[in-house]
Backbone as JSON, one array per atom type, in Angstrom:
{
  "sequence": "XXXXXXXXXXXXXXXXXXXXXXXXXXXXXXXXXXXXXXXXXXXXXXXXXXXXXXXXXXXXXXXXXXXXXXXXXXXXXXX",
  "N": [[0.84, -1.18, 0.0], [0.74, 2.03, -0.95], [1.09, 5.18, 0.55], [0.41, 8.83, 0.59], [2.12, 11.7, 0.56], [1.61, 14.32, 2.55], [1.21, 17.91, 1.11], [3.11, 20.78, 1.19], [2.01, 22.83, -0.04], [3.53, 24.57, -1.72], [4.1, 24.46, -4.3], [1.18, 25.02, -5.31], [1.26, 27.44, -4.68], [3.63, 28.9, -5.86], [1.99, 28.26, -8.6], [0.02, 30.19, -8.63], [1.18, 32.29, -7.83], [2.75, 32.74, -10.44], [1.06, 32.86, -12.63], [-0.7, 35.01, -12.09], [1.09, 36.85, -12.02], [1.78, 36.89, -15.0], [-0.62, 37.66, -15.75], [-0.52, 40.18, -14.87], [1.66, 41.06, -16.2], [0.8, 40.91, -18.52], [-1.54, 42.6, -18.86], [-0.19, 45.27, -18.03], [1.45, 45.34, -20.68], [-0.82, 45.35, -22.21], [-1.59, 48.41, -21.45], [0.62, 49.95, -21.77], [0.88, 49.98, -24.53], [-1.37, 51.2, -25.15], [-0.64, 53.76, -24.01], [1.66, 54.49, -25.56], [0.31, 54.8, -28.29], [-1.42, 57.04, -27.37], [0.98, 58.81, -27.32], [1.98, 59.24, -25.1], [4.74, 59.23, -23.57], [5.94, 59.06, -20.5], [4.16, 57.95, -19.18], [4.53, 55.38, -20.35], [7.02, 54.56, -19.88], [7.04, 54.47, -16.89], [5.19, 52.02, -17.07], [6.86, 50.2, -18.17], [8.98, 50.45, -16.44], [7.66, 48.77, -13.98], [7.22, 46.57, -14.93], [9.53, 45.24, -14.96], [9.9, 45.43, -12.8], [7.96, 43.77, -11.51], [7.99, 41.6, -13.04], [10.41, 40.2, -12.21], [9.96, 40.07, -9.49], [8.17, 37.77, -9.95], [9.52, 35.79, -11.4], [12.17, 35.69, -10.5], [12.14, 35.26, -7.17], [13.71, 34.77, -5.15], [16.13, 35.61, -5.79], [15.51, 38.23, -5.68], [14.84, 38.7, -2.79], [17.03, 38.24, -2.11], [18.23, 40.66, -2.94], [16.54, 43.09, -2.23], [16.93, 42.03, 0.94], [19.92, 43.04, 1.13], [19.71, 45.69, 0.47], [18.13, 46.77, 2.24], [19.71, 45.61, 5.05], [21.63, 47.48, 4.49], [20.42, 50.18, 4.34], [19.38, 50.53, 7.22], [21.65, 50.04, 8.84], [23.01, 47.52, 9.7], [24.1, 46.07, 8.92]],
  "CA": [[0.0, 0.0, 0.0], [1.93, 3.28, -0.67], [0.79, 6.37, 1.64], [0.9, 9.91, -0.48], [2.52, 12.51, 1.71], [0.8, 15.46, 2.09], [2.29, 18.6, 0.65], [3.0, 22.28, 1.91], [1.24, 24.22, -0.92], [4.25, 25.55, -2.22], [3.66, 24.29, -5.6], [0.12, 25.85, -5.62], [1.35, 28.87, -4.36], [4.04, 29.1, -7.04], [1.39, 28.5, -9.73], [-0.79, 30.92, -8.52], [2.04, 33.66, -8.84], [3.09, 32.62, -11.92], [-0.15, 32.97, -13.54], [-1.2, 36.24, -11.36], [2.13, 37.76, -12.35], [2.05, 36.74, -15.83], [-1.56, 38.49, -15.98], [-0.09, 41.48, -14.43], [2.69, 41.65, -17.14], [-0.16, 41.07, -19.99], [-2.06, 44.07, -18.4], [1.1, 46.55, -18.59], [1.96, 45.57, -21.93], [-1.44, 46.6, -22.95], [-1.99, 49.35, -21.2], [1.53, 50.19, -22.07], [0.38, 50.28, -26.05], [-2.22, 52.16, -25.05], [0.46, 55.01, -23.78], [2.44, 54.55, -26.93], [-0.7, 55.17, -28.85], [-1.47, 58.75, -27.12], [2.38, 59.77, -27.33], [2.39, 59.74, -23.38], [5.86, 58.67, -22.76], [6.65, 59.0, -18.97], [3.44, 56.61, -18.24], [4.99, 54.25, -20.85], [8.12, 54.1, -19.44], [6.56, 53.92, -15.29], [4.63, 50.85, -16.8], [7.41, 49.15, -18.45], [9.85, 49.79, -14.68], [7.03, 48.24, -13.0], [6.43, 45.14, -15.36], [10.43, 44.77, -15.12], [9.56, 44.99, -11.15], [6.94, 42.68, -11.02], [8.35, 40.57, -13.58], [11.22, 39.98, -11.4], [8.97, 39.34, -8.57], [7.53, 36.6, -10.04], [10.12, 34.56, -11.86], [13.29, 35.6, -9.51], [12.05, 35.76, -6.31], [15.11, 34.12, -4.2], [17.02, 37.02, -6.28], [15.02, 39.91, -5.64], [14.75, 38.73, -1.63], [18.6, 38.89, -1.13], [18.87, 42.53, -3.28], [16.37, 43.79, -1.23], [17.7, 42.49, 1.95], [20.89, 43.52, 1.04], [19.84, 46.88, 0.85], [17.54, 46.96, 3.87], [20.62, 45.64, 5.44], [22.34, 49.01, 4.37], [20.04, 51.65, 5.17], [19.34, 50.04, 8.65], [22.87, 49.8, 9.04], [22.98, 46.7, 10.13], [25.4, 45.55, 7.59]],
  "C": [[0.89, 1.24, 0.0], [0.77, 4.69, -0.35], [1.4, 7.68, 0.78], [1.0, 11.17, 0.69], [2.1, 13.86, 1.17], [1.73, 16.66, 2.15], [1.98, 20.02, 1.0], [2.27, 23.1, 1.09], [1.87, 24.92, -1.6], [4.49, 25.23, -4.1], [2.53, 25.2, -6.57], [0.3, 27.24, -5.75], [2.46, 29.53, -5.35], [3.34, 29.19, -8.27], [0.62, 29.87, -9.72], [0.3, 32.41, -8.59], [2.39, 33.75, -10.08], [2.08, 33.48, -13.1], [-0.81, 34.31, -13.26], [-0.26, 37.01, -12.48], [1.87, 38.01, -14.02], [0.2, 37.76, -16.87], [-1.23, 39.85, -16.0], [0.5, 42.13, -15.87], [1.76, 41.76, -18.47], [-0.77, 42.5, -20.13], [-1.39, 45.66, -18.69], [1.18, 46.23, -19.71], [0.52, 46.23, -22.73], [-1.71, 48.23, -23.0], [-0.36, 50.7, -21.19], [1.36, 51.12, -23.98], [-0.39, 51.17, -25.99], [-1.83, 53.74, -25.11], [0.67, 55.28, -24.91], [1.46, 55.12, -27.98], [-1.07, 56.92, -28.93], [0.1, 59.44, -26.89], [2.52, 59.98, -25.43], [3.46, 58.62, -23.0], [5.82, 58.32, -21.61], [5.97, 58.19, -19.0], [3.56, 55.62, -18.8], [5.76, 53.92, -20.52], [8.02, 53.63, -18.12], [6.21, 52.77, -15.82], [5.68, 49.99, -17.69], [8.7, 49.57, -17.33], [8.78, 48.88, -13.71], [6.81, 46.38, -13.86], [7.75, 44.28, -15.44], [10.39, 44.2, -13.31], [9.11, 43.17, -10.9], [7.77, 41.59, -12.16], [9.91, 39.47, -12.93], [10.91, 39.42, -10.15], [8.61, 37.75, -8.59], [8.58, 35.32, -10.66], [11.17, 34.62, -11.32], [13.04, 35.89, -8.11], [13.16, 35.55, -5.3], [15.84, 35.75, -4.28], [16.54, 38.31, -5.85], [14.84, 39.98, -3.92], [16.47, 38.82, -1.53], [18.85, 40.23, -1.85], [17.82, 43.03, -2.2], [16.25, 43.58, 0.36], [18.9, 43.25, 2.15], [21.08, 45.37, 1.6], [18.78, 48.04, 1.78], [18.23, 46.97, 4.88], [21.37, 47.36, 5.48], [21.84, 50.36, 4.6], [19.82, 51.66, 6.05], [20.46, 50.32, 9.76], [23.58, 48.67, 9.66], [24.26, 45.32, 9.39], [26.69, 46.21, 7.73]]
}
């Protein structure tokens, strides 16, 4: 008889960013075009730093938790 060991969620909870995030980034890119469309730079350029943000968020998170300890570490001073 083999016994199926029950599992932390961290699978789920990876999909469910994935797929959130990957909405997110669909969202900016339209509403990105949209910008591009009316010639409004600056809010094309805020929504493509934020979709580099979030896109970072979601597929490096390890990476983006030690830069911004790093430099929580450093304005704290704790470092």
């Amino acid at each position: 008889m083999h016994v199926l060991a029950l599992t932390t969620g961290a699978e789920l909870k990876d999909w469910i960013l994935i797929v959130a995030g990957n909405v997110f980034m669909a969202f900016l890119a339209i509403r990105a075009i949209g910008c591009f469309i009316k010639d409004d730079y600056g809010k094309m350029i805020t929504l493509a730093v934020m979709a580099v943000f979030v896109g970072a968020l979601v597929w490096l998170p390890d990476g983006v938790k030690v830069v911004l300890t790093g430099v929580w570490n450093k304005v704290s001073g704790s470092a």
